[in-house]
C-alpha positions as CSV (number, residue, x, y, z in Angstrom):
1,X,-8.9,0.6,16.3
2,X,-5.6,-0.3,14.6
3,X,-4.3,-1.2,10.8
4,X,-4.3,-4.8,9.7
5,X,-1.6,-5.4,7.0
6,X,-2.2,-8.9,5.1
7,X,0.6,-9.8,3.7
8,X,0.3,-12.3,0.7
9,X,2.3,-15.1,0.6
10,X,4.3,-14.6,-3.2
11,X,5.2,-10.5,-2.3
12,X,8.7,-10.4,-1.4
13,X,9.7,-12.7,1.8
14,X,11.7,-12.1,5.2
15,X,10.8,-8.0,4.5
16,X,7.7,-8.3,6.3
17,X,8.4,-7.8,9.8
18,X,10.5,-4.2,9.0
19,X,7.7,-2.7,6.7
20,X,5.0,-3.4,9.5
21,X,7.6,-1.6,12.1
22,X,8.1,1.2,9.5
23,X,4.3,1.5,9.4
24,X,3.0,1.3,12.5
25,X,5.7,3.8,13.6
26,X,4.6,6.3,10.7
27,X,0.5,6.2,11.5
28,X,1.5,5.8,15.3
29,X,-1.1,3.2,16.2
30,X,-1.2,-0.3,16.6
31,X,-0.5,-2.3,13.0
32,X,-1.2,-6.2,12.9
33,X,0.7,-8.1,10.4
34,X,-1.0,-10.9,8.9
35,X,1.1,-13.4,6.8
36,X,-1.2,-14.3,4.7
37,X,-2.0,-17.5,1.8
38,X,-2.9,-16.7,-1.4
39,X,-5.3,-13.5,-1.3
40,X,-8.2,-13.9,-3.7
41,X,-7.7,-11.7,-6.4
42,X,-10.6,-10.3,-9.1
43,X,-9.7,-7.7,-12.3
44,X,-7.1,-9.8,-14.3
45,X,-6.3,-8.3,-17.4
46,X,-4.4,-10.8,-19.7
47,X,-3.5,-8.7,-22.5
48,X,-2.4,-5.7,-19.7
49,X,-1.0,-8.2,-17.9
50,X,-2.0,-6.7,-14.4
51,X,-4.9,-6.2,-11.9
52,X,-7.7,-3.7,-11.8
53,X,-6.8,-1.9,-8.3
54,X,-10.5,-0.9,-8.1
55,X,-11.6,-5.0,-8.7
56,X,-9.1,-5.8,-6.2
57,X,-10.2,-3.3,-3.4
58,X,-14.0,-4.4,-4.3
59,X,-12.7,-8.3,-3.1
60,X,-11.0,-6.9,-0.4
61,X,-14.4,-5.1,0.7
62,X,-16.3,-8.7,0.2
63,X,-13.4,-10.6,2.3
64,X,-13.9,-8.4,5.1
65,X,-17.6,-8.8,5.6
66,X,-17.2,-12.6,4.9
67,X,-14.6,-12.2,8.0
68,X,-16.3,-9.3,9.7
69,X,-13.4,-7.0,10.0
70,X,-14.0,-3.8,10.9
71,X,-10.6,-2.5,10.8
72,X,-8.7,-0.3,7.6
73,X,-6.9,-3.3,5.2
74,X,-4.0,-3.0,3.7
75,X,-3.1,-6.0,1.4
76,X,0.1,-6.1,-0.1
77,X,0.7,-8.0,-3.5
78,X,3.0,-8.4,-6.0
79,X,1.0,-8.3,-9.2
80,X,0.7,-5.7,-11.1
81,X,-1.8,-2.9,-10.6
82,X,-3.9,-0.1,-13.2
83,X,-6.8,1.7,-12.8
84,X,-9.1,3.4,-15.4
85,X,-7.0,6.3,-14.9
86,X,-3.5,5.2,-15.2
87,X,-1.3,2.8,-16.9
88,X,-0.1,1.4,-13.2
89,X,-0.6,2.6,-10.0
90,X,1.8,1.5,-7.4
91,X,-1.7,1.3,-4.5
92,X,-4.9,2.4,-4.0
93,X,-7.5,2.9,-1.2
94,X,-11.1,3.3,-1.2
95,X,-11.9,5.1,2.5
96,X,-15.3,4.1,2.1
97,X,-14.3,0.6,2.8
98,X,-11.5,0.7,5.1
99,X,-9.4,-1.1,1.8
100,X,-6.0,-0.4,0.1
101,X,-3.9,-2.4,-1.9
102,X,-0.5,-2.2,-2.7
103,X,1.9,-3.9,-5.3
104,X,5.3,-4.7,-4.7
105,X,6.0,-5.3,-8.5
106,X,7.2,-1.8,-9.6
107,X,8.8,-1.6,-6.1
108,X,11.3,-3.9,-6.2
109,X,14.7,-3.0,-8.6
110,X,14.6,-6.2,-10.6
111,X,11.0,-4.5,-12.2
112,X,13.3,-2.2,-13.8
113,X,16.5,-4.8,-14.7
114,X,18.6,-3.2,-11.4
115,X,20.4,-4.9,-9.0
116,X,18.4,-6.2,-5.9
117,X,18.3,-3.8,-3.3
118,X,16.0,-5.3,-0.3
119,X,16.8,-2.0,1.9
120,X,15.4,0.1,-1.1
121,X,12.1,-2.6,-1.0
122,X,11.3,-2.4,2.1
123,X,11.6,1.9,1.9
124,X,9.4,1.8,-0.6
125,X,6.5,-0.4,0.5
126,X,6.9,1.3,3.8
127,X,5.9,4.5,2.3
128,X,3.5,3.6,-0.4
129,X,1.7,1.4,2.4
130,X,1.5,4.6,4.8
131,X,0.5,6.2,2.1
132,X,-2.5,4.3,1.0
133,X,-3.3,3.8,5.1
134,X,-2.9,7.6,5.4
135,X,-6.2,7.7,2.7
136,X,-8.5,5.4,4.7
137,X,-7.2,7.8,7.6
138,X,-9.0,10.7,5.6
139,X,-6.0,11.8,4.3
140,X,-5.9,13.3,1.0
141,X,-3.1,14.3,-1.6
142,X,-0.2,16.8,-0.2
143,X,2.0,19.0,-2.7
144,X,4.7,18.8,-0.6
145,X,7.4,16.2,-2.6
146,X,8.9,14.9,0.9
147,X,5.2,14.0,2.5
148,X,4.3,10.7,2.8
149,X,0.8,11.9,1.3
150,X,2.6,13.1,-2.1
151,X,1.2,11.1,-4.3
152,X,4.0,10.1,-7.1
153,X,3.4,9.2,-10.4
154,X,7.8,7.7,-11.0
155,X,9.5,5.6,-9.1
156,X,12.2,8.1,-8.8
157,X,9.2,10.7,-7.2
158,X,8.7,7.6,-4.8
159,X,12.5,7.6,-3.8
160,X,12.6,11.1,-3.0
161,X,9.5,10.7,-0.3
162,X,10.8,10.8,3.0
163,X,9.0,8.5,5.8
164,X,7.0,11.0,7.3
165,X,4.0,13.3,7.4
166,X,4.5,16.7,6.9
167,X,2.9,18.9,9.8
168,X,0.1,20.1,7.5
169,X,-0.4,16.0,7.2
170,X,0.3,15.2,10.4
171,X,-2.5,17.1,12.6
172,X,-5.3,16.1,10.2
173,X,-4.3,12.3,11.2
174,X,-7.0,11.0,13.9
175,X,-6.0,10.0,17.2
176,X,-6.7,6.4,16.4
């Protein structure tokens, strides 16, 4: 079984290719990147101005029994994400689906009127995408501020994550 990562065709371009390297090295199984079109999206909020992640993981759950894929999904977006318990989320997973979602908007420096930093992109979907993968692995939460499973609620708590899995994490992966 390995990790399919659809990538859809507005998030950030030419990034692709080191995230899904990132990834598959972090989970240590095999990742399949899937440039994607334009993924069907459900949950737009016009006055919020972003996406229900829970709406979104709901179409991801219908597009894979339309295409019959068995494997965990990650789609990667860059719209703007909430869910009834936050303001934003930066992903979310629903194990009992194999889905995750994860948006690029508050990822990338411009979000927050910085310079562009592609390096600093690509960091931080890397982690945020292991991290939502690491869920539909059974993973849950870690307190540990360095694990990939930490799960932050800034994006300077993001920053400080380090792309790995502490050892706590790391032997309740399966052997995929």
């Amino acid at each position: 079984m390995g990790i399919l990562i659809y990538w859809d065709y507005r998030s950030p371009d030419g990034i692709q290719t080191p995230v899904h390297r990132i990834i598959s090295g972090l989970i240590g199984c095999p990742v399949d990147l899937i440039p994607g079109d334009l993924f069907p999206l459900d949950g737009y909020h016009r006055i919020r101005r972003q996406y229900d992640a829970g709406r979104v993981l709901n179409r991801i759950g219908l597009f894979k029994r339309m295409h019959t894929i068995d494997n965990p999904f990650l789609l990667v977006i860059p719209d703007d994400l909430y869910s009834e318990s936050s303001d934003f989320v930066f992903g979310l997973a629903r194990a009992s689906i194999g889905a995750a979602v994860v948006s690029t908007a508050r990822l990338e420096n411009e979000y927050y009127g910085l310079d562009d930093n592609t390096g600093l992109t690509i960091d931080r979907i890397a982690k945020e995408g292991s991290h939502e993968i690491g869920h539909l692995l059974g993973l849950g939460h870690c307190t540990i501020p360095e694990c990939i499973m930490f799960q932050p609620g800034t994006r300077d708590e993001l920053d400080r994550k380090q792309k790995w899995f502490c050892p706590t994490c790391r032997s309740q992966l399966p052997g995929i």
